[in-house]
C-alpha positions as CSV (number, residue, x, y, z in Angstrom):
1,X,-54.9,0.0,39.1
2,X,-58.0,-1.3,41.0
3,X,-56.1,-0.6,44.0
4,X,-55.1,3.1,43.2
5,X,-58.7,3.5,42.1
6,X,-59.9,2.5,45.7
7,X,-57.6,4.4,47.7
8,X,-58.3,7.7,45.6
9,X,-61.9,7.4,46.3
10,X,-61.4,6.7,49.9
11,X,-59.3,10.0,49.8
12,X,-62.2,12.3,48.1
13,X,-65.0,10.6,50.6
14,X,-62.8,11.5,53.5
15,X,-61.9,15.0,52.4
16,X,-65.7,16.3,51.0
17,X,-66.8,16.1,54.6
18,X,-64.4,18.6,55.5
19,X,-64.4,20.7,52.5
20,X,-68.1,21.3,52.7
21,X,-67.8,22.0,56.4
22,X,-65.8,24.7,55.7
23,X,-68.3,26.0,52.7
24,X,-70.0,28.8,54.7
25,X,-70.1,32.2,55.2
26,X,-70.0,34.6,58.0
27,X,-70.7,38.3,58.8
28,X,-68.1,38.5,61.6
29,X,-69.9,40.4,64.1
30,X,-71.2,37.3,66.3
31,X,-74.8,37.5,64.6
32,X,-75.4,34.1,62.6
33,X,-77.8,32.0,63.8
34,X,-77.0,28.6,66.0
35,X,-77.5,25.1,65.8
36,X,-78.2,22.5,68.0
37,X,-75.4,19.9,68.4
38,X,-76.4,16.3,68.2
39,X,-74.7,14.9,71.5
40,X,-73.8,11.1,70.8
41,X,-74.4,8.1,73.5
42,X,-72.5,8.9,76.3
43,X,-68.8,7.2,77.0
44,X,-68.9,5.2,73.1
45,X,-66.3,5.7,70.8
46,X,-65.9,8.6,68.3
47,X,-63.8,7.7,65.3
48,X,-63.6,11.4,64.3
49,X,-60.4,12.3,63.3
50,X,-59.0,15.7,64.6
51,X,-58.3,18.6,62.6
52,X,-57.1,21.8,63.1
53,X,-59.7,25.1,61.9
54,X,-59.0,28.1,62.4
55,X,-62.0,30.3,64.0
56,X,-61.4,34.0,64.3
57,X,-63.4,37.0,63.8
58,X,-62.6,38.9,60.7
59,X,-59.1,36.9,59.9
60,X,-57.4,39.6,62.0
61,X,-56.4,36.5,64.3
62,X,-55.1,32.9,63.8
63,X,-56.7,31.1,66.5
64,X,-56.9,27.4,65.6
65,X,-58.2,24.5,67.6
66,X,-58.6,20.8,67.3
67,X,-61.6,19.5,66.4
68,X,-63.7,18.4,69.7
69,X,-65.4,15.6,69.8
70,X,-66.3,15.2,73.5
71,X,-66.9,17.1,76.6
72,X,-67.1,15.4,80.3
73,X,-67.5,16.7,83.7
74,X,-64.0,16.6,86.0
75,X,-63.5,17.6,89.3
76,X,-59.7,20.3,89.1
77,X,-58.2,21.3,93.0
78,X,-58.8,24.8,93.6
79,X,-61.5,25.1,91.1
80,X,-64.5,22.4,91.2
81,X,-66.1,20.5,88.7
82,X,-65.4,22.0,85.3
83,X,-66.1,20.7,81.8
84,X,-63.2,19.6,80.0
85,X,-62.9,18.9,76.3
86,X,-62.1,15.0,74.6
87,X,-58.3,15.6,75.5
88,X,-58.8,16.6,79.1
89,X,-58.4,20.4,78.6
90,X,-60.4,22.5,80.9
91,X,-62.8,24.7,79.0
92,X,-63.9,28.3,79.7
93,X,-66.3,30.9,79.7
94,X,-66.1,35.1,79.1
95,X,-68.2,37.0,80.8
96,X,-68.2,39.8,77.9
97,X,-70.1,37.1,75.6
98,X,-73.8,37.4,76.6
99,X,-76.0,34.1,77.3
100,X,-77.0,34.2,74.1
101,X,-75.6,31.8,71.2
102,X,-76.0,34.2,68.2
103,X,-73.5,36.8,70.1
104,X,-69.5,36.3,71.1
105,X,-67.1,39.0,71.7
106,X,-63.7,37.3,71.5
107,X,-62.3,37.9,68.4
108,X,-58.8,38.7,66.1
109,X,-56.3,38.8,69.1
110,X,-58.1,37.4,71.7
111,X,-58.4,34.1,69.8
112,X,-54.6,33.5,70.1
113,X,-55.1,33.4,73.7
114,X,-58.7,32.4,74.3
115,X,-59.5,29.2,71.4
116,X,-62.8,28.9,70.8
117,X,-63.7,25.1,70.5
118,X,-64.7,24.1,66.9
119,X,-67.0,21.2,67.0
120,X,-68.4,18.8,64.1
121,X,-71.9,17.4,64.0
122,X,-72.1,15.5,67.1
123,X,-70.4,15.6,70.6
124,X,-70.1,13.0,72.9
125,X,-70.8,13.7,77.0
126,X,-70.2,12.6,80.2
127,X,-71.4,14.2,83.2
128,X,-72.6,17.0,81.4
129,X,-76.6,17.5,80.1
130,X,-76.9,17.3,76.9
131,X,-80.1,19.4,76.3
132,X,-77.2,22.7,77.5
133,X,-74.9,22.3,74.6
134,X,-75.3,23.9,71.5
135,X,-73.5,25.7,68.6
136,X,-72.6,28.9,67.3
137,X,-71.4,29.7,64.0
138,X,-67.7,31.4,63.3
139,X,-66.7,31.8,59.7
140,X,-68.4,28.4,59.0
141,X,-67.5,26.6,61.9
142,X,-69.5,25.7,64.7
143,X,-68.1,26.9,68.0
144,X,-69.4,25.1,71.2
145,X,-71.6,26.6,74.1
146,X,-72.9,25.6,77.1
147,X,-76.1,26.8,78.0
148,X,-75.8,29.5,75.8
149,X,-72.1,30.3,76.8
150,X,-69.6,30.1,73.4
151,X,-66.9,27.7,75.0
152,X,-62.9,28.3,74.7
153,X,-59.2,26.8,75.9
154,X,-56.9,28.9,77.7
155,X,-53.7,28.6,75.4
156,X,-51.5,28.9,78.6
157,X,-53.2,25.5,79.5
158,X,-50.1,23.0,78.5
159,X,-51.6,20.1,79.9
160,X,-55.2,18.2,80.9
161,X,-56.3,19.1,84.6
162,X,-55.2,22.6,84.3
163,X,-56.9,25.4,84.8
164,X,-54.5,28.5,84.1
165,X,-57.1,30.8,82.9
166,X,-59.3,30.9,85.7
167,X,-60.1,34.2,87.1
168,X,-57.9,35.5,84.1
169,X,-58.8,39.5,83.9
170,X,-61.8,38.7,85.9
171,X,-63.4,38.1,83.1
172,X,-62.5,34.5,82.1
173,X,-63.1,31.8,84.0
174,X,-63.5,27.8,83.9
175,X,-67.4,26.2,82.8
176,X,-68.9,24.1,85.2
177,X,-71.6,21.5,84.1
178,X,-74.6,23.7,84.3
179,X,-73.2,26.7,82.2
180,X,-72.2,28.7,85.7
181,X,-68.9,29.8,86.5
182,X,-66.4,27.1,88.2
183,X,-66.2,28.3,92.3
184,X,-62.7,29.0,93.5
185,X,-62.5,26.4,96.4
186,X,-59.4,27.3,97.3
């Protein structure tokens, strides 16, 4: 009985985190205000687990994206030095979102393509400054950016080190560390 007592209480303290992280509200059009993320020591361990959230505009869409817990610099072929989530996945930005963290544009459809990246409370880096990241707000999540760039995944990434979506519509393309656009090299 002790032992059922135990393991029920475990179960609420693990899940109220994540309930009241998804507690929140949003107007949908871009405009809630952001929040710093608070980057932890670089290269330690995160004992976050993953979860998947979705973060659409509206509900019109069904993005959904793992939660990210760490972002690192890694040089790609043909692209540069990019920033690439805790799983390897290159990371992107849209040049229709301004450089401003209270404003994105993708939305509904374009979040089953383009996934925004849904962070928790702190972010680990490596190779990437820390004072650039931030958050915005979708729906009550908080979407990564990058010196003011909200961050996405390219779904037709399948794999880490790829970086499908770059130059995508000429409008999409892979984050270096400093919040620029990747350079083709090649």
């Amino acid at each position: 009985m002790i032992l059922r007592r135990i393991v029920l209480s475990l179960a609420v303290g693990l899940a109220a985190p994540l309930l009241l992280g998804a507690c929140g509200s949003s107007n949908g059009d871009g405009s809630d205000s952001a929040a710093p993320v608070t980057p932890a020591a670089s290269d330690s361990a995160v004992s976050a687990p993953a979860t998947s959230a979705a973060a659409d505009s509206g509900g019109s869409g069904t993005g959904s994206s793992a939660l990210t817990t760490g972002v690192a610099a890694e040089a790609l072929n043909g692209v540069g030095t990019v920033v690439a989530d805790d799983k390897g996945m290159t990371l992107y930005r849209y040049d229709k979102d301004e450089s401003d963290p209270s404003k994105w544009t993708c939305s509904g459809a374009c979040t089953k393509t383009w996934l925004p990246v849904i962070v928790g409370d702190s972010v680990q880096t490596s190779g990437v400054e820390k004072n650039l990241l931030g958050t915005v707000h979708r729906n009550g999540m908080k979407q990564l950016t990058l010196a003011g760039w909200p961050l996405y995944r390219y779904s037709g990434d399948t794999g880490a080190e790829q970086a499908n979506g770059q130059g995508k519509d000429a409008q999409w393309y892979a984050v270096a560390p400093s919040g620029q656009k990747a350079a083709q090299t090649g």
